[in-house]
mmCIF file of the N, C-alpha and C atoms, coordinates in Angstrom:
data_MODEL
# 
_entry.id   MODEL 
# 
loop_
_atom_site.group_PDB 
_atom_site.id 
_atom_site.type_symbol 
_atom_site.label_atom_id 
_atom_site.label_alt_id 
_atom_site.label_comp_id 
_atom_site.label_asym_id 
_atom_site.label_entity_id 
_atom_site.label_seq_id 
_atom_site.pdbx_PDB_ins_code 
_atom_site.Cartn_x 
_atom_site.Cartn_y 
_atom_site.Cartn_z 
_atom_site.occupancy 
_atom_site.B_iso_or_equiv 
_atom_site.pdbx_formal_charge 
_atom_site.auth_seq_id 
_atom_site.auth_comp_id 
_atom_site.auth_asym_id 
_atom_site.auth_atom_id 
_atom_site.pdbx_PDB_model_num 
ATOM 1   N N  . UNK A 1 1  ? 215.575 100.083 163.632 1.00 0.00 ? 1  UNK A N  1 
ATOM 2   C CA . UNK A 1 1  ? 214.883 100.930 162.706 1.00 0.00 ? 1  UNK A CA 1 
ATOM 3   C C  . UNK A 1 1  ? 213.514 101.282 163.292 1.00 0.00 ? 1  UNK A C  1 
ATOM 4   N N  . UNK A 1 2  ? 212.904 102.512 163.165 1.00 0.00 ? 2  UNK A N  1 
ATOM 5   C CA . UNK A 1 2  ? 212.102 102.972 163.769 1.00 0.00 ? 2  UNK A CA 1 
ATOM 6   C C  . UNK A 1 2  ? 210.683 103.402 162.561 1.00 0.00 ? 2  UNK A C  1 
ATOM 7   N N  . UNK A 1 3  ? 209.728 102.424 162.574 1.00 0.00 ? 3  UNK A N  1 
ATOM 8   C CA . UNK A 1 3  ? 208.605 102.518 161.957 1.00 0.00 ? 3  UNK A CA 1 
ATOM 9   C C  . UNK A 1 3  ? 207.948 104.008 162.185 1.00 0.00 ? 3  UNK A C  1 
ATOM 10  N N  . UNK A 1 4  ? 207.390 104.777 160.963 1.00 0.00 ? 4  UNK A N  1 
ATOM 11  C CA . UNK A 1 4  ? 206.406 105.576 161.060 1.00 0.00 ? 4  UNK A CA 1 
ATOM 12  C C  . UNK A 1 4  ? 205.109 105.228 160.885 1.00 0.00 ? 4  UNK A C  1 
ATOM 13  N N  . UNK A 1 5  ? 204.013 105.607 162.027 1.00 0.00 ? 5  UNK A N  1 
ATOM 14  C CA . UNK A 1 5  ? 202.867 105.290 162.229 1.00 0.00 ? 5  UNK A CA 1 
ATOM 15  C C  . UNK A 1 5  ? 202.260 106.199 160.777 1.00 0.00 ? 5  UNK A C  1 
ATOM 16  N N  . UNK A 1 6  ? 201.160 105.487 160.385 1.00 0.00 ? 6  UNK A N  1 
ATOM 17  C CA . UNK A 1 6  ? 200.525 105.874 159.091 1.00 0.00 ? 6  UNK A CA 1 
ATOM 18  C C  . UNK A 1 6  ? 199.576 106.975 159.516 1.00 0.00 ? 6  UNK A C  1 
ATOM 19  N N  . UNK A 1 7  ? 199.379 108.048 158.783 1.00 0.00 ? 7  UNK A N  1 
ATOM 20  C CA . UNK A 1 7  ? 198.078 109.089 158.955 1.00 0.00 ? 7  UNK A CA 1 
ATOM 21  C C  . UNK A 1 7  ? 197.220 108.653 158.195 1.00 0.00 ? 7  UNK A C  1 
ATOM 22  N N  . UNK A 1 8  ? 195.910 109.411 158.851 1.00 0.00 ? 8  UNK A N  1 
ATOM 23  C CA . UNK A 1 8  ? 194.884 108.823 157.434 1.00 0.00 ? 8  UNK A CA 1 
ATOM 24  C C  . UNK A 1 8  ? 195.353 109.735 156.279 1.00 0.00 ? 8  UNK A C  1 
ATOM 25  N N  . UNK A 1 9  ? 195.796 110.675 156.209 1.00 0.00 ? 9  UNK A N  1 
ATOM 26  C CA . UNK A 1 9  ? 196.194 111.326 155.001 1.00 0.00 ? 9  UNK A CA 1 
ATOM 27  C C  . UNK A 1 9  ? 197.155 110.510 153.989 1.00 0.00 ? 9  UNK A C  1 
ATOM 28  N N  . UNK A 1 10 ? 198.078 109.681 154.810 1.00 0.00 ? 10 UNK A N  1 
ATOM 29  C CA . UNK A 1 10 ? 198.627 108.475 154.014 1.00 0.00 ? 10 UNK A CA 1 
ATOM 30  C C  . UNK A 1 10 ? 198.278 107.468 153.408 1.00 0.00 ? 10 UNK A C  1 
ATOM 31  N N  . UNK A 1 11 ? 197.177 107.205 154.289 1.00 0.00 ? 11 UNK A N  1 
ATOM 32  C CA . UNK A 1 11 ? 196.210 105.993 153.910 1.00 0.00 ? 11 UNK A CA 1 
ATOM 33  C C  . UNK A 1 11 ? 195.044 106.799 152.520 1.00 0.00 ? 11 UNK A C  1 
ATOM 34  N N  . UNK A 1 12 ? 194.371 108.264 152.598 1.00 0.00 ? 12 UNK A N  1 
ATOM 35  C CA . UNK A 1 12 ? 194.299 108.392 151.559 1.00 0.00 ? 12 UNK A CA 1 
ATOM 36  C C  . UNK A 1 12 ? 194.334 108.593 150.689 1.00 0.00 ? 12 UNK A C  1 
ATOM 37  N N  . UNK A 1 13 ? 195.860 108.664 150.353 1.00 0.00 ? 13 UNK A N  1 
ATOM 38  C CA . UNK A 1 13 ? 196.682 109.126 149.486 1.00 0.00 ? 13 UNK A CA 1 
ATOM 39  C C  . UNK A 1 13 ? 196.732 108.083 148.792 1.00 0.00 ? 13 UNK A C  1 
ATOM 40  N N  . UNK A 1 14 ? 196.854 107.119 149.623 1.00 0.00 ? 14 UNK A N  1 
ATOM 41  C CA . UNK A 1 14 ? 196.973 105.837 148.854 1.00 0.00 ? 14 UNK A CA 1 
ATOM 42  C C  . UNK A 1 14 ? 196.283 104.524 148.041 1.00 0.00 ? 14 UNK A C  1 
ATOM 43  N N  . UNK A 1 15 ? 194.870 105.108 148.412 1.00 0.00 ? 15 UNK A N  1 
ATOM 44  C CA . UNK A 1 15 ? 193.368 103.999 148.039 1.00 0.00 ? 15 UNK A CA 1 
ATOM 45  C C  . UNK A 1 15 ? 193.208 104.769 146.566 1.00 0.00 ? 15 UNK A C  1 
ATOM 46  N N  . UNK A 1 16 ? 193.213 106.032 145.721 1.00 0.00 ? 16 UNK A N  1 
ATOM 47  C CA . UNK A 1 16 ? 193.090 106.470 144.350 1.00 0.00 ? 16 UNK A CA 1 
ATOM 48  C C  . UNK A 1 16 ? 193.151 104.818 144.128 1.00 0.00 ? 16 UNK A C  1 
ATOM 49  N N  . UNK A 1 17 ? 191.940 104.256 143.053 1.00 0.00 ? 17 UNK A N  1 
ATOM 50  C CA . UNK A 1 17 ? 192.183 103.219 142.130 1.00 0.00 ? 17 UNK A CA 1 
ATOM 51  C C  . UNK A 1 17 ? 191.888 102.149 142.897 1.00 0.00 ? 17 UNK A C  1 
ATOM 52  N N  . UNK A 1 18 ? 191.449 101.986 144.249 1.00 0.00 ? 18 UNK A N  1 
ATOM 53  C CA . UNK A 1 18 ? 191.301 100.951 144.705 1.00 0.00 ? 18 UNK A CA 1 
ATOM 54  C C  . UNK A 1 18 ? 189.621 100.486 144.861 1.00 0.00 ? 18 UNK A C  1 
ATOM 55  N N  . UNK A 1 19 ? 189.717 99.579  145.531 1.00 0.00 ? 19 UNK A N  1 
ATOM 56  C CA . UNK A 1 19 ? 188.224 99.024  145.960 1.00 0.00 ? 19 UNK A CA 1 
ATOM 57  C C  . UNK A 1 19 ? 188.095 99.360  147.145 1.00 0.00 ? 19 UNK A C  1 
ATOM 58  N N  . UNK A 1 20 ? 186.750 100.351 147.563 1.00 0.00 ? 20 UNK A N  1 
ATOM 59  C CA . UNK A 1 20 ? 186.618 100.899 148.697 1.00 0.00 ? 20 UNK A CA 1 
ATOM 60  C C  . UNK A 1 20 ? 185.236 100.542 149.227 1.00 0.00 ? 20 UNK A C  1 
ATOM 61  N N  . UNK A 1 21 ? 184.649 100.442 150.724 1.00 0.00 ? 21 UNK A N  1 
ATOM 62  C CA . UNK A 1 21 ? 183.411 100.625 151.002 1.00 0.00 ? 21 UNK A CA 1 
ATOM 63  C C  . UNK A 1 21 ? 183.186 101.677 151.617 1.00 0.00 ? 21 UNK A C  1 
ATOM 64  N N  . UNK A 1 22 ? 182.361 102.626 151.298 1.00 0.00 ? 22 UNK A N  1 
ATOM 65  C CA . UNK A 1 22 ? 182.065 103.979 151.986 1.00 0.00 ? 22 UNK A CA 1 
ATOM 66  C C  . UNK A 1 22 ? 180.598 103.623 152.882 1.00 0.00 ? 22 UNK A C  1 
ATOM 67  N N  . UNK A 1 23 ? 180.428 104.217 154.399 1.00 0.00 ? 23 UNK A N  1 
ATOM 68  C CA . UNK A 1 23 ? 179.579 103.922 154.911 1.00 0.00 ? 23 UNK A CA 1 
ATOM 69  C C  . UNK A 1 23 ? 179.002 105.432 155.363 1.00 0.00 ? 23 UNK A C  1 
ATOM 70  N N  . UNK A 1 24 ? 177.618 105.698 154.990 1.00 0.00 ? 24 UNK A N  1 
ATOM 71  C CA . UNK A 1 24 ? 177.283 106.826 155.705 1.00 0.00 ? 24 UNK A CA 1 
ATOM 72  C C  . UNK A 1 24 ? 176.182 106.871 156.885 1.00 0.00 ? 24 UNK A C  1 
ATOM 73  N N  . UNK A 1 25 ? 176.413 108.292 157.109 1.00 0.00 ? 25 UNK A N  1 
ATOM 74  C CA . UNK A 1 25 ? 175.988 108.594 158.420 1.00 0.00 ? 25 UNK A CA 1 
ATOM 75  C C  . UNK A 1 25 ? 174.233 107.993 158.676 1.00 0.00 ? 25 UNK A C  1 
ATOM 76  N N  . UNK A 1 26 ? 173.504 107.983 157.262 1.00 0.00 ? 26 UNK A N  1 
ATOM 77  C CA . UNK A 1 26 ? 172.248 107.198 157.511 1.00 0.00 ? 26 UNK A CA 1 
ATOM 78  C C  . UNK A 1 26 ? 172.322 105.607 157.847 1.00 0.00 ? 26 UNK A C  1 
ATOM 79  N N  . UNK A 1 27 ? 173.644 104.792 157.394 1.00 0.00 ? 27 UNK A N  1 
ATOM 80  C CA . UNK A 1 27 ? 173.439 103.535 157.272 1.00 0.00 ? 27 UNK A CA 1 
ATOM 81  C C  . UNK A 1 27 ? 173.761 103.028 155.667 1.00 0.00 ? 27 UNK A C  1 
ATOM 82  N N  . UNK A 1 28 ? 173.420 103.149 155.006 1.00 0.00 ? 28 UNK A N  1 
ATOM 83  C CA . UNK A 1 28 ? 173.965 102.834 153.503 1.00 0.00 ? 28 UNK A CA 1 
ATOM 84  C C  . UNK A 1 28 ? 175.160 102.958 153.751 1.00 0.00 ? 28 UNK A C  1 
ATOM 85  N N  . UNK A 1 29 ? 175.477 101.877 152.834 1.00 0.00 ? 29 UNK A N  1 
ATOM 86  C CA . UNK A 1 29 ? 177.019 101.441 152.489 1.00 0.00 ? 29 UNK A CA 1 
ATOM 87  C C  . UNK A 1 29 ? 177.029 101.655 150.834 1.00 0.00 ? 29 UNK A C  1 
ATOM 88  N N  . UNK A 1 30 ? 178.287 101.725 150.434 1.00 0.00 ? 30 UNK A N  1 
ATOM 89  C CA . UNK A 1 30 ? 178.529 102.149 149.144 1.00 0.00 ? 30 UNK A CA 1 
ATOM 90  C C  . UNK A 1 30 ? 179.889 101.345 148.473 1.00 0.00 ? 30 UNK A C  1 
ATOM 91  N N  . UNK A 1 31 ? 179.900 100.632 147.718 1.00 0.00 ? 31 UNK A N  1 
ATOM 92  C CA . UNK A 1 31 ? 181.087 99.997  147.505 1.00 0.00 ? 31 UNK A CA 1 
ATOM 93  C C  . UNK A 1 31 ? 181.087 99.988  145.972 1.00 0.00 ? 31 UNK A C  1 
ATOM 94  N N  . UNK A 1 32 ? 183.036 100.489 145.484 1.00 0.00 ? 32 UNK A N  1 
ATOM 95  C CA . UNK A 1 32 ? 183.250 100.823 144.711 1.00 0.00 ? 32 UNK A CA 1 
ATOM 96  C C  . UNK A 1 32 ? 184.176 100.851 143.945 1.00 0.00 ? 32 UNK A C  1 
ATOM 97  N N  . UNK A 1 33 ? 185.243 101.647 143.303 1.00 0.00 ? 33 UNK A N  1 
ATOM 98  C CA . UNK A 1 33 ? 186.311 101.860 142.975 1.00 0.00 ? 33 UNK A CA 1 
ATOM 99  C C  . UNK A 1 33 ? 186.397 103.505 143.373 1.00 0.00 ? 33 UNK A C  1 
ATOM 100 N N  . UNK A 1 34 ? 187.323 103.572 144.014 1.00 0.00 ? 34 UNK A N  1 
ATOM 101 C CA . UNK A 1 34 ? 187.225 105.101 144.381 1.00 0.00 ? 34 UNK A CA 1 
ATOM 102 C C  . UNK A 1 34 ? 188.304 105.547 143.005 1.00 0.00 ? 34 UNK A C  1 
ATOM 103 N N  . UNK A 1 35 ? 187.488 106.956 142.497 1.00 0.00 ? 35 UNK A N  1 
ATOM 104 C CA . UNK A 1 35 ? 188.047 107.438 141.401 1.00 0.00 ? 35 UNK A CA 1 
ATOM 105 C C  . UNK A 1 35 ? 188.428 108.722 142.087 1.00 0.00 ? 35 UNK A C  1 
ATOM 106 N N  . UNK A 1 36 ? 188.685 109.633 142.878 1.00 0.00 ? 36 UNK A N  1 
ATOM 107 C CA . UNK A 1 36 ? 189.167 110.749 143.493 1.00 0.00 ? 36 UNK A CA 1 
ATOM 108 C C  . UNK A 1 36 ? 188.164 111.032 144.860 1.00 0.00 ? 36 UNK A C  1 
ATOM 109 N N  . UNK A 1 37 ? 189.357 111.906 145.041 1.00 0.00 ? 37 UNK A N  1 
ATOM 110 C CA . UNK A 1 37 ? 188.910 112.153 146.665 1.00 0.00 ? 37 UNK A CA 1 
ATOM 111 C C  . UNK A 1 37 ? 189.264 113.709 146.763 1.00 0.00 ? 37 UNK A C  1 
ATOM 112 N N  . UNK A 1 38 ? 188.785 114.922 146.738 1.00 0.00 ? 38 UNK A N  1 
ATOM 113 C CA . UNK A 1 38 ? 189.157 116.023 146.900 1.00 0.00 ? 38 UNK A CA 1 
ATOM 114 C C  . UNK A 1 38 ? 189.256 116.692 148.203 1.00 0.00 ? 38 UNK A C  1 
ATOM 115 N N  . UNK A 1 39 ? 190.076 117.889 148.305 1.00 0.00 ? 39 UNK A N  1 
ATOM 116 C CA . UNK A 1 39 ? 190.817 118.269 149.572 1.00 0.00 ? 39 UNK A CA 1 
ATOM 117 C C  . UNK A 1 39 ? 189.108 118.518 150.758 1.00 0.00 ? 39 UNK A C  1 
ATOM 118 N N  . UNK A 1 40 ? 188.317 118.278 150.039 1.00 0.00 ? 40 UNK A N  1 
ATOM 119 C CA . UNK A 1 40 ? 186.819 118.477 151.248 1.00 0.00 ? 40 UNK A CA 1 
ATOM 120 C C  . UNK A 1 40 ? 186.297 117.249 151.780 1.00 0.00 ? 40 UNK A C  1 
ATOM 121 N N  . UNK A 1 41 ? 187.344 115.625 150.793 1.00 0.00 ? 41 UNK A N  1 
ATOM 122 C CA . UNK A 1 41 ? 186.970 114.843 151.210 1.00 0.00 ? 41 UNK A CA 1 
ATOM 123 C C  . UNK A 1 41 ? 185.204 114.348 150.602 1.00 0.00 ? 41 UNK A C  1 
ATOM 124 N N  . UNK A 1 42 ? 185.023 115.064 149.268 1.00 0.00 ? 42 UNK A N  1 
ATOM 125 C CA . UNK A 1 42 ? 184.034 114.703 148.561 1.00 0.00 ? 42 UNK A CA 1 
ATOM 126 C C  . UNK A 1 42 ? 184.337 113.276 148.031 1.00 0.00 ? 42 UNK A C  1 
ATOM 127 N N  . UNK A 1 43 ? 183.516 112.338 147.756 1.00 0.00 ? 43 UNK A N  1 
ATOM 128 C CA . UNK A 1 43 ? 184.331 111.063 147.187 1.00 0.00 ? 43 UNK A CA 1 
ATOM 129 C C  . UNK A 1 43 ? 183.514 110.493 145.875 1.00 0.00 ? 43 UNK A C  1 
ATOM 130 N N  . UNK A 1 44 ? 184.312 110.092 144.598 1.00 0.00 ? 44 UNK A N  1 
ATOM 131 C CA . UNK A 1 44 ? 183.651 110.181 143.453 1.00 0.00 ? 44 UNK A CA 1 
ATOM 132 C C  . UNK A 1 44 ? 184.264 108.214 143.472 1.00 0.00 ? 44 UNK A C  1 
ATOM 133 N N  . UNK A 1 45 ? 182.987 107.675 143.163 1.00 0.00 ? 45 UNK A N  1 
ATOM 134 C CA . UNK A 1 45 ? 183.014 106.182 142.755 1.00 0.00 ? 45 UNK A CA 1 
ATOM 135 C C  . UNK A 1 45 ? 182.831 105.971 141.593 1.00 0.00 ? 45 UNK A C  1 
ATOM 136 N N  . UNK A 1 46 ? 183.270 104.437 140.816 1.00 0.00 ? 46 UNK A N  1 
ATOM 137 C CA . UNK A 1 46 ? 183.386 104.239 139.617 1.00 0.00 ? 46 UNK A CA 1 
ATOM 138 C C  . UNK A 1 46 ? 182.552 102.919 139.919 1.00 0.00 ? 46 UNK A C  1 
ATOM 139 N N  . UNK A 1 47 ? 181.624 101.995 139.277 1.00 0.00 ? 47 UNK A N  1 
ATOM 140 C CA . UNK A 1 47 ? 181.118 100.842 139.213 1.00 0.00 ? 47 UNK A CA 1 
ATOM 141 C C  . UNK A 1 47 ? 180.723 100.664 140.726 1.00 0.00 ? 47 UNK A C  1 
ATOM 142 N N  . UNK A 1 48 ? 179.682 101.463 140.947 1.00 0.00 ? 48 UNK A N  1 
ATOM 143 C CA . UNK A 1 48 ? 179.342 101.767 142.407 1.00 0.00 ? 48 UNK A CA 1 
ATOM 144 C C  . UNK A 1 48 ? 177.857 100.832 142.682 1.00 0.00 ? 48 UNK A C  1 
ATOM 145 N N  . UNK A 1 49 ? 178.020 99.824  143.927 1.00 0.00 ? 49 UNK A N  1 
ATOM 146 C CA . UNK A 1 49 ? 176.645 99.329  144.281 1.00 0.00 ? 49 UNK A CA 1 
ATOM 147 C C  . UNK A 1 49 ? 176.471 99.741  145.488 1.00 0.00 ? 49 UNK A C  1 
ATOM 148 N N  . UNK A 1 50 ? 175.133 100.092 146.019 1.00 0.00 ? 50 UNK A N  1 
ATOM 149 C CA . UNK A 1 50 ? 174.059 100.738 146.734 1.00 0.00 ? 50 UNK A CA 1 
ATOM 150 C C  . UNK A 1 50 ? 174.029 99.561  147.823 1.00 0.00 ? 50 UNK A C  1 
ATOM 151 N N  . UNK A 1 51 ? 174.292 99.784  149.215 1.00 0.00 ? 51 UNK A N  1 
ATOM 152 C CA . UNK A 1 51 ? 173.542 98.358  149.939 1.00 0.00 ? 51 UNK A CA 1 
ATOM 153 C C  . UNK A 1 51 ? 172.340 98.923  150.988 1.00 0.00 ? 51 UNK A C  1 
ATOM 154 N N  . UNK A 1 52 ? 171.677 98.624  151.432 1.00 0.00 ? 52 UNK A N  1 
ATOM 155 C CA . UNK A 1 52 ? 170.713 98.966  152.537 1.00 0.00 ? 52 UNK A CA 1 
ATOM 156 C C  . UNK A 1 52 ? 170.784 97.845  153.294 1.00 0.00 ? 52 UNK A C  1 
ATOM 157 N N  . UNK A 1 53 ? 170.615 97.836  154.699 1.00 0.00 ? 53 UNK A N  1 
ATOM 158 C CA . UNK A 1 53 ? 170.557 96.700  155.538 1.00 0.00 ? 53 UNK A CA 1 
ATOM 159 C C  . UNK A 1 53 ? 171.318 95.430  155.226 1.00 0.00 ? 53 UNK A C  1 
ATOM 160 N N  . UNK A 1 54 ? 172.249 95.717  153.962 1.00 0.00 ? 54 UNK A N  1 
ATOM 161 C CA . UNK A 1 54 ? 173.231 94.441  153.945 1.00 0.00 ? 54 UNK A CA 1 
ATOM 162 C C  . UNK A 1 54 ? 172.816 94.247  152.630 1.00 0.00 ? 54 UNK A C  1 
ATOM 163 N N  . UNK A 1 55 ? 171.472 94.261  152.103 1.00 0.00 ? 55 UNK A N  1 
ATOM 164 C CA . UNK A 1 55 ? 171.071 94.054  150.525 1.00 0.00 ? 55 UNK A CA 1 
ATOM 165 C C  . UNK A 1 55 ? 171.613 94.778  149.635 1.00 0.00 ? 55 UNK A C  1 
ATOM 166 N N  . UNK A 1 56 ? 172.003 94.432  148.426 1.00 0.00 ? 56 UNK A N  1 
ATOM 167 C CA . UNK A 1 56 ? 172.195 95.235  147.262 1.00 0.00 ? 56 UNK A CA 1 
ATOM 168 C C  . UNK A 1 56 ? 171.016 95.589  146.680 1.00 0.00 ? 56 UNK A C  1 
ATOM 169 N N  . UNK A 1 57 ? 170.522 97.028  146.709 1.00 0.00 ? 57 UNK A N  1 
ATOM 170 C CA . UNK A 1 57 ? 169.931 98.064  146.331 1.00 0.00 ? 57 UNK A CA 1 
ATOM 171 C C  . UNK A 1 57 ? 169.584 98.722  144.983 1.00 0.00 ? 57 UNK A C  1 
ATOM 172 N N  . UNK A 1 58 ? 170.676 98.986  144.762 1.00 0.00 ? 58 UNK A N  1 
ATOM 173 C CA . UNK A 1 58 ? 171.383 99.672  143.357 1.00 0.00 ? 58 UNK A CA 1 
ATOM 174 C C  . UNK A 1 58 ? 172.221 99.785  142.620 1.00 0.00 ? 58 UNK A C  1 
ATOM 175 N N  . UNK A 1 59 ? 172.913 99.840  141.594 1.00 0.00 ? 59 UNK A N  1 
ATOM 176 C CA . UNK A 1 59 ? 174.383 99.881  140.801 1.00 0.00 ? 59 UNK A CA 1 
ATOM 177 C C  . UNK A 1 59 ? 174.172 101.114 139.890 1.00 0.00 ? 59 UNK A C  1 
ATOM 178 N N  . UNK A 1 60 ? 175.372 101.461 140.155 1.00 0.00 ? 60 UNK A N  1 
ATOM 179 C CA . UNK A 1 60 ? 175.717 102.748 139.304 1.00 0.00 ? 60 UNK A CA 1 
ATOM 180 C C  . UNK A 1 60 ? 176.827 102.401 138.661 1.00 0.00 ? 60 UNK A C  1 
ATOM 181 N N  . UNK A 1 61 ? 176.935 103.624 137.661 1.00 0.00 ? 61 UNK A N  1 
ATOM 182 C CA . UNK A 1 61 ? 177.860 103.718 136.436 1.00 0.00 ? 61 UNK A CA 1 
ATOM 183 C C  . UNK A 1 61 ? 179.287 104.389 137.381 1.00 0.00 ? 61 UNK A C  1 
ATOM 184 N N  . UNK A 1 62 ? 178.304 105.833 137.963 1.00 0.00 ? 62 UNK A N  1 
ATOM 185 C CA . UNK A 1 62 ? 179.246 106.918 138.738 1.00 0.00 ? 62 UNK A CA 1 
ATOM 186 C C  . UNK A 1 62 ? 178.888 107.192 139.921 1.00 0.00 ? 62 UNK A C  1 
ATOM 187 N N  . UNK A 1 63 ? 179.229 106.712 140.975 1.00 0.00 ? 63 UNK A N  1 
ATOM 188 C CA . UNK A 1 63 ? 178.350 108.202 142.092 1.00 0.00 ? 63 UNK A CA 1 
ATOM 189 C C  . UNK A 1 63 ? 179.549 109.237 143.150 1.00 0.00 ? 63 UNK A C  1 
ATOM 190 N N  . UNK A 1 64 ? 178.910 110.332 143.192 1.00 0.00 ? 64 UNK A N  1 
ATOM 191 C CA . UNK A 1 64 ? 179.624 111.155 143.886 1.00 0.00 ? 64 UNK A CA 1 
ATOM 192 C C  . UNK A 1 64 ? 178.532 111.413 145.618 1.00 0.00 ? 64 UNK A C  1 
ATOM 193 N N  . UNK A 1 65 ? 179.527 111.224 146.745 1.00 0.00 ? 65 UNK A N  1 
ATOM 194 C CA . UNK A 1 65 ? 178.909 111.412 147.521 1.00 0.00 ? 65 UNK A CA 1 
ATOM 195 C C  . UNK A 1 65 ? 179.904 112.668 148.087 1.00 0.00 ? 65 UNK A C  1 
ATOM 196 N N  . UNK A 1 66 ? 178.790 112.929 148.974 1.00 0.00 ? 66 UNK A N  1 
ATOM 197 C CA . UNK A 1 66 ? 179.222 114.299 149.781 1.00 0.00 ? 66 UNK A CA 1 
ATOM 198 C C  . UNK A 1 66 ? 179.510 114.156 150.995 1.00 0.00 ? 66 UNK A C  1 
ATOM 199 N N  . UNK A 1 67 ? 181.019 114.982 151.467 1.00 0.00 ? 67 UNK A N  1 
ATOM 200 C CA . UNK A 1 67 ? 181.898 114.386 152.784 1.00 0.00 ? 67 UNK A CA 1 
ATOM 201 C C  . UNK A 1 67 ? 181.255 114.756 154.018 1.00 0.00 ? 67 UNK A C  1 
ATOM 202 N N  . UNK A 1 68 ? 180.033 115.361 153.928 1.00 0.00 ? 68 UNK A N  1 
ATOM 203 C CA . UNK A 1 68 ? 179.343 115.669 155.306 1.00 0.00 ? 68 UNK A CA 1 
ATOM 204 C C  . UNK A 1 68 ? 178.500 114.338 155.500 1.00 0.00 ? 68 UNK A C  1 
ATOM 205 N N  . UNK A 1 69 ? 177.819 113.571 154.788 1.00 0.00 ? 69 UNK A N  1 
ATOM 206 C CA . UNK A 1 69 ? 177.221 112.331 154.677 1.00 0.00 ? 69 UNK A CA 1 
ATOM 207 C C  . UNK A 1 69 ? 178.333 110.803 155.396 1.00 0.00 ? 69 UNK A C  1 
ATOM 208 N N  . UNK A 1 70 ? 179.222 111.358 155.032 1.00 0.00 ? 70 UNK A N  1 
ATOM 209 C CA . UNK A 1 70 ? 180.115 110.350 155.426 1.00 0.00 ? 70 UNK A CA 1 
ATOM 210 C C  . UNK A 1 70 ? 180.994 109.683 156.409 1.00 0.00 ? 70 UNK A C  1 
ATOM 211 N N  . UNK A 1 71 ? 180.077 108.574 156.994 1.00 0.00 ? 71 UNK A N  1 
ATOM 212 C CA . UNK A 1 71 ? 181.055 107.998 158.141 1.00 0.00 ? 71 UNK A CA 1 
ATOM 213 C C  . UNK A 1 71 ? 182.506 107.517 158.286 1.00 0.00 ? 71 UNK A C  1 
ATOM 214 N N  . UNK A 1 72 ? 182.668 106.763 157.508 1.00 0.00 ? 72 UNK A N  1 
ATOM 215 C CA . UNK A 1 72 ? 184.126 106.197 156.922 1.00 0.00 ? 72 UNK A CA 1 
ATOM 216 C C  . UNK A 1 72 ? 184.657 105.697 156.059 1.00 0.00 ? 72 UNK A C  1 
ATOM 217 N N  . UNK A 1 73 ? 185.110 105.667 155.594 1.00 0.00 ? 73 UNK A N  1 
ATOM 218 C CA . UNK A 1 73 ? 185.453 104.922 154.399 1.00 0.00 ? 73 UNK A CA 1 
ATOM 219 C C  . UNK A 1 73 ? 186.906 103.867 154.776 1.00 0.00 ? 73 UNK A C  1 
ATOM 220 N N  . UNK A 1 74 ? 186.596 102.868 153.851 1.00 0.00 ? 74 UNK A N  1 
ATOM 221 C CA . UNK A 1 74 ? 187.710 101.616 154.058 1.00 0.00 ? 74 UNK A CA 1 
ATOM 222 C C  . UNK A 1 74 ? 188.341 101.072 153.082 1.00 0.00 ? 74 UNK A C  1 
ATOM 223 N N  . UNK A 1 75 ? 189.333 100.105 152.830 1.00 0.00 ? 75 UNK A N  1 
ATOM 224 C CA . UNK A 1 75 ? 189.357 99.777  151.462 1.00 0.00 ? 75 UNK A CA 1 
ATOM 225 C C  . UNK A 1 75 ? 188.880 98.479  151.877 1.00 0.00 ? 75 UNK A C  1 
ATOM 226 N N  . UNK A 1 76 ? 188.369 97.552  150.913 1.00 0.00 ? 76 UNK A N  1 
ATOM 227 C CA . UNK A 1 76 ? 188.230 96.476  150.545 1.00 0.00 ? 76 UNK A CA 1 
ATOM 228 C C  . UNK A 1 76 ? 189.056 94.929  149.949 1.00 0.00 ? 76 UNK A C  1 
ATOM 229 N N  . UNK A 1 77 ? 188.759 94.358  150.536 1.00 0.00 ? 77 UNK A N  1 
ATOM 230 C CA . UNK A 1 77 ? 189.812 92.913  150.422 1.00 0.00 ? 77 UNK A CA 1 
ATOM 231 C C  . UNK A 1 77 ? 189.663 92.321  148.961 1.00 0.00 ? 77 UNK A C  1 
ATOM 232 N N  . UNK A 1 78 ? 188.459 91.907  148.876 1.00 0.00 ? 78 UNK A N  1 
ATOM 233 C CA . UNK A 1 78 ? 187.879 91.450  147.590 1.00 0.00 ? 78 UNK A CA 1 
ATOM 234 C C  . UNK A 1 78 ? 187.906 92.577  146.391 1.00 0.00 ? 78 UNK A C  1 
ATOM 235 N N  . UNK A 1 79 ? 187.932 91.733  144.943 1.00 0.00 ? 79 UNK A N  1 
ATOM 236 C CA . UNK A 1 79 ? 187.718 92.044  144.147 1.00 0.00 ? 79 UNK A CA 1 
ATOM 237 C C  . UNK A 1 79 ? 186.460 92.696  143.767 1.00 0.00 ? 79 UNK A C  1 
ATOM 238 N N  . UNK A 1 80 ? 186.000 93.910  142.857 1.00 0.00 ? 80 UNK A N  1 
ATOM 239 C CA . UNK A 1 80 ? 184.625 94.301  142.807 1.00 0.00 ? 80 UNK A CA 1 
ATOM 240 C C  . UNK A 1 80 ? 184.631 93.847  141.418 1.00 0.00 ? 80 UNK A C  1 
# 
């Protein structure tokens, strides 16, 4: 049987609802529940904390970041 290698389009098809860390292009990290992801790759978080240099920063209710800001995004092992 012959495995198909995953796209990221598979992979983000598949994080909706999960626990994600988004890292951007300044350095902030963003970790969350990803609540949608639209075809520009805009990304909208749910129970979102702020890190700088590894510290927690900030907590949000919602945040939406913008896909030009954005280095990568991952999902997360742990529970948020």
């Amino acid at each position: 049987m012959r495995l198909r290698k995953q796209t990221p389009r598979d992979f983000l098809k598949q994080i909706p609802g999960r626990p994600v860390v988004v890292k951007l292009n300044s350095g902030v990290d963003y970790g969350g529940i990803l609540a949608c992801l639209d075809g520009y790759m805009n990304i909208a978080l749910e129970r979102t904390e702020e890190y700088v240099n590894g510290q927690l920063k900030n907590k949000y209710v919602d945040a939406f970041i913008r896909s030009n800001n954005v280095q990568y995004i991952s999902t997360q092992k742990r529970r948020m």
